[in-house]
C-alpha positions in Angstrom: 109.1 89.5 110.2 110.2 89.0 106.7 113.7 86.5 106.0 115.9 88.6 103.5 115.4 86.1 100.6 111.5 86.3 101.4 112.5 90.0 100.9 113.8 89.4 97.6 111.0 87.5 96.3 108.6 90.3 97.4 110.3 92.7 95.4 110.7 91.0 92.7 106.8 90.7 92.6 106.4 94.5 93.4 108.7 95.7 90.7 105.4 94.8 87.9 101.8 95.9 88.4 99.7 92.4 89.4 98.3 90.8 86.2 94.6 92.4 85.5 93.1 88.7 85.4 94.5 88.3 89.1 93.0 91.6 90.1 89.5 91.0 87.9 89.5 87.9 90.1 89.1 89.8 93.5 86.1 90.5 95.4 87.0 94.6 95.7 85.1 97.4 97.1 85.5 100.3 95.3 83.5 103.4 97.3 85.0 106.3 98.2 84.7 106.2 102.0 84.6 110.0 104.2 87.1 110.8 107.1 85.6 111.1 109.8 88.2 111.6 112.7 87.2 111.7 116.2 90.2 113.8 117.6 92.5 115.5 114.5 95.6 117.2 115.9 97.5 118.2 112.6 95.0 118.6 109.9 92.2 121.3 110.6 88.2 120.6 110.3 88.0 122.3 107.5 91.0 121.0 105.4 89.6 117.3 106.6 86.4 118.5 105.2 88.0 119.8 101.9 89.7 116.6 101.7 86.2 114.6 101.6 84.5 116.8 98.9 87.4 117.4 96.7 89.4 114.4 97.3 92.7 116.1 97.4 94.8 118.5 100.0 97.9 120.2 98.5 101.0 122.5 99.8 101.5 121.0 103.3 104.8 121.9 104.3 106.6 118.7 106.0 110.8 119.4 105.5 112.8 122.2 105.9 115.0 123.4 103.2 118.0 121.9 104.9 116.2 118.9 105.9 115.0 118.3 101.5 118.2 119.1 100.4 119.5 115.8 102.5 117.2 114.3 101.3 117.4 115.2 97.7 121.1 114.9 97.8 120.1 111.3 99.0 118.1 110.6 96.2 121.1 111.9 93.7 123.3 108.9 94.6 120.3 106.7 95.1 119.2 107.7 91.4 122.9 107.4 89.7 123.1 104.0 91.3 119.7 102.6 89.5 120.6 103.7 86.3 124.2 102.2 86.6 122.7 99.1 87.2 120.3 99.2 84.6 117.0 100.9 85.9 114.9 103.8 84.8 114.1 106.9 86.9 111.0 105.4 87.2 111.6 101.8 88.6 112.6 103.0 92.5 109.6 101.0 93.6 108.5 99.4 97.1 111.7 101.6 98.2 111.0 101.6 101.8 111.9 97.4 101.4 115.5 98.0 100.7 116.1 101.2 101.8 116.3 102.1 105.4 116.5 106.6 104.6 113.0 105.5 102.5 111.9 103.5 105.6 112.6 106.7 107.8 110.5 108.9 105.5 107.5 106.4 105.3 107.6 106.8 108.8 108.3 109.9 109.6 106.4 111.4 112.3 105.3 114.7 110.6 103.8 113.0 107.5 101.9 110.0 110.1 100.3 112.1 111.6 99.1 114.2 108.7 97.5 110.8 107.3 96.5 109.4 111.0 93.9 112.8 111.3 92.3 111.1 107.9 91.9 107.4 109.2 92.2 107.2 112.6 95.1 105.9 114.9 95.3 102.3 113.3 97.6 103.4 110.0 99.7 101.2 108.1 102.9 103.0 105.1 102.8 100.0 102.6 104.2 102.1 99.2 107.1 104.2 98.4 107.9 104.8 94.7 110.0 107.8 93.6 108.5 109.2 90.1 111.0 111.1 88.6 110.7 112.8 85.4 114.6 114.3 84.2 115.2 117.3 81.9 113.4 117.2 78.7 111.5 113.8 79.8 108.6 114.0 77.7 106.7 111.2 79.1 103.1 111.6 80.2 100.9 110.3 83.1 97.4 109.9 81.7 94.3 110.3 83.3 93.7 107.1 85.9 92.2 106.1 89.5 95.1 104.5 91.7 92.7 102.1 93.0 93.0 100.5 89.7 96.4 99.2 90.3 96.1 97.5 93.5 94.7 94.4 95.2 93.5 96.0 98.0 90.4 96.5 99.6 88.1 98.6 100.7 89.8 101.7 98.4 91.0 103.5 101.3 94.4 104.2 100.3 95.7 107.5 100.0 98.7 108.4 98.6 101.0 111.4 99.9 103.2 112.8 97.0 106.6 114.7 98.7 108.1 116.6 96.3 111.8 116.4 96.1 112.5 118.9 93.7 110.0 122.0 93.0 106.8 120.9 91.1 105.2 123.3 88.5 103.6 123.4 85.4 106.4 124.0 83.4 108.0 120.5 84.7 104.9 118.2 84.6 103.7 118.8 87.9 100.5 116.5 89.1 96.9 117.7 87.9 93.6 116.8 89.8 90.3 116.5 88.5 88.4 117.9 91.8 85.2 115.5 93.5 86.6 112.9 90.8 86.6 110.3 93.6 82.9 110.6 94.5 82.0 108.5 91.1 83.8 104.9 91.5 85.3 103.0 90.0 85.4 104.1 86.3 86.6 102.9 83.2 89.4 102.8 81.4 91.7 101.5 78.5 94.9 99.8 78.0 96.8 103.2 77.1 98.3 103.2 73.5 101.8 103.5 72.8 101.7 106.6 70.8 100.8 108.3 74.2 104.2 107.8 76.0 102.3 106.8 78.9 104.2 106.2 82.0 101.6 103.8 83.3 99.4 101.7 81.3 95.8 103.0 81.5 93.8 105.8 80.7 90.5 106.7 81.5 89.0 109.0 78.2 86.6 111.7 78.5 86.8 113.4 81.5 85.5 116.4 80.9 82.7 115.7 82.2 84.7 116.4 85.7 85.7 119.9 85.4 88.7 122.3 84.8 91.8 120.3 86.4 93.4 121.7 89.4 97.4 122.3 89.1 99.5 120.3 92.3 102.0 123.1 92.5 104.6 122.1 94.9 108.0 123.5 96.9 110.4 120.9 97.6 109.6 119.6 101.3 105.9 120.1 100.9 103.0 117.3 100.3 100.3 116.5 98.8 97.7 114.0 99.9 95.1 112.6 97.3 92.6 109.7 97.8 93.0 106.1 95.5 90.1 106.9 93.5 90.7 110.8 93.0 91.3 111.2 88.9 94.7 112.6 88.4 97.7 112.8 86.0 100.4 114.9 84.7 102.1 116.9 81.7 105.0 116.0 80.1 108.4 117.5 81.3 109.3 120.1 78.4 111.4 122.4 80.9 115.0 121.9 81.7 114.5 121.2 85.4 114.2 117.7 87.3 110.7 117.2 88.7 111.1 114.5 91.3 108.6 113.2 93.8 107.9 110.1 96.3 105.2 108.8 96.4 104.0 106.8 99.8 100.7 105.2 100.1 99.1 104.7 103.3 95.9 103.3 104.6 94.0 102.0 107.8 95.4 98.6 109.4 92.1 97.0 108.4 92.2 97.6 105.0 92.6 93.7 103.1 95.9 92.6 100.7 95.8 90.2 98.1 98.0 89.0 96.2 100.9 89.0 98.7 100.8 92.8 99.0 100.3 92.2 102.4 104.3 91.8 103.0 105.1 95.2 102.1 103.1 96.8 105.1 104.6 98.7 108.1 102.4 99.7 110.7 103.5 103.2 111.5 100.8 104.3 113.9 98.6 102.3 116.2 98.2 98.7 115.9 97.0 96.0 113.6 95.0 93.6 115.6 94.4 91.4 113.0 98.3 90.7 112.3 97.2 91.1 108.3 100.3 93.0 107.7 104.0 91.9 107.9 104.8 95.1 109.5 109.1 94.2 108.7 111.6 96.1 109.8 114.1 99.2 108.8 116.2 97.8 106.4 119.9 98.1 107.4 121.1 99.4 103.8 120.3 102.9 103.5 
């Protein structure tokens, strides 16, 4: 298990994306690999089938409107603290770390198992990062493969997107470019200022993939897309919050480097290998 000033150190190092020389330096397999589950219980064939060609799976309903509002109400006070202190509504990163209600959602039955009819019983939750674009926001996320970001391999990360509050297009909601995640790894640029990119890359003409497809979202549903999948989003123009949290999950024998092995829990199965720190719910909620 992790010591609490081990703790601190690892987020400190998760609040920055690694350094692209550290990442250039790793031996990483980027292929999109197929689900193939022997005994799915939540998902249907077909939807597991969908997810394979098209990469993506939206409008799974996980909360209750009673059960979202607690949480959103949650992420009010959560939110109000950050920026007191000096954060953005962006920097809520490796939440699950510090925060044991983030912990609890990571985990949380409902969504595991969703994710566990993709990859199998062995699944570990190592990311939780709420994206949360205000009123008026105007920021952009440009056009970029996950798997770019990470030291991990293979890329078989996917990443579940809650929504929090209702997801349109009118507030910036995600956009997919469909079967995007059947190409690699592709290219991209360090993205220019002028963009008001949240990230920092962009991957130009894409086109070449199709019309995008919308992630239209009601509070307390999910959306599940693969690390490679090409997606982004629009700028928030509209006068309502668009707020979601993000949690990245992938099988127990999927590699770390860089250290981002410490930010692993094991929420279904084992992993054999001890790789991961699997720590525990954090007592601070």
């Amino acid at each position: 298990m992790i010591h609490l000033l081990a703790l601190e150190i690892v987020m400190q190092q998760f609040a920055i994306v690694p350094e692209q020389a550290d990442l250039d330096r790793l031996d990483r397999q980027f292929d999109f690999i197929p689900c193939e589950p022997t005994a799915p219980s939540t998902l249907s064939a077909d939807k597991i089938s969908q997810f394979n060609e098209q990469g993506f799976l939206t409008g799974i309903t996980i909360y209750s409107a009673a059960e979202i509002d607690q949480i959103r109400s949650y992420f009010d006070a959560l939110l109000e603290r950050t920026l007191a202190e000096g954060g953005d509504a962006y920097s809520i990163s490796s939440a699950h770390l510090r925060h044991g209600r983030v912990f609890d959602i990571l985990t949380e039955r409902r969504i595991v198992a969703c994710v566990r009819d993709l990859f199998g019983d062995d699944v570990v939750g190592w990311g939780s990062h709420f994206f949360c674009k205000l009123p008026g926001d105007g920021k952009t996320v440009a056009w970029h493969q996950d798997a770019s970001y990470w030291p991990l391999t293979p890329t078989r990360t996917v990443t579940v997107w809650l929504a929090i509050d209702d997801a349109d297009c009118e507030n910036g909601c995600m956009q997919f470019l469909p079967a995007s995640h059947r190409h690699g790894h592709l290219p991209y640029r360090e993205s220019d200022t002028a963009e008001r990119n949240v990230l920092n890359q962009t991957v130009d003409a894409v086109e070449r993939f199709g019309e995008p497809s919308n992630c239209v979202l009601k509070a307390g549903e999910i959306s599940i897309h693969s690390d490679l999948l090409l997606h982004g989003s629009g700028a928030n123009l509209s006068e309502r919050r668009r707020c979601g949290l993000t949690l990245r999950y992938c099988p127990t024998s999927v590699r770390a480097h860089l250290g981002w092995n410490a930010k692993g829990v094991v929420v279904s199965g084992s992993d054999s290998s001890a790789h991961w720190a699997n720590p525990k719910r954090p007592t601070s909620e």
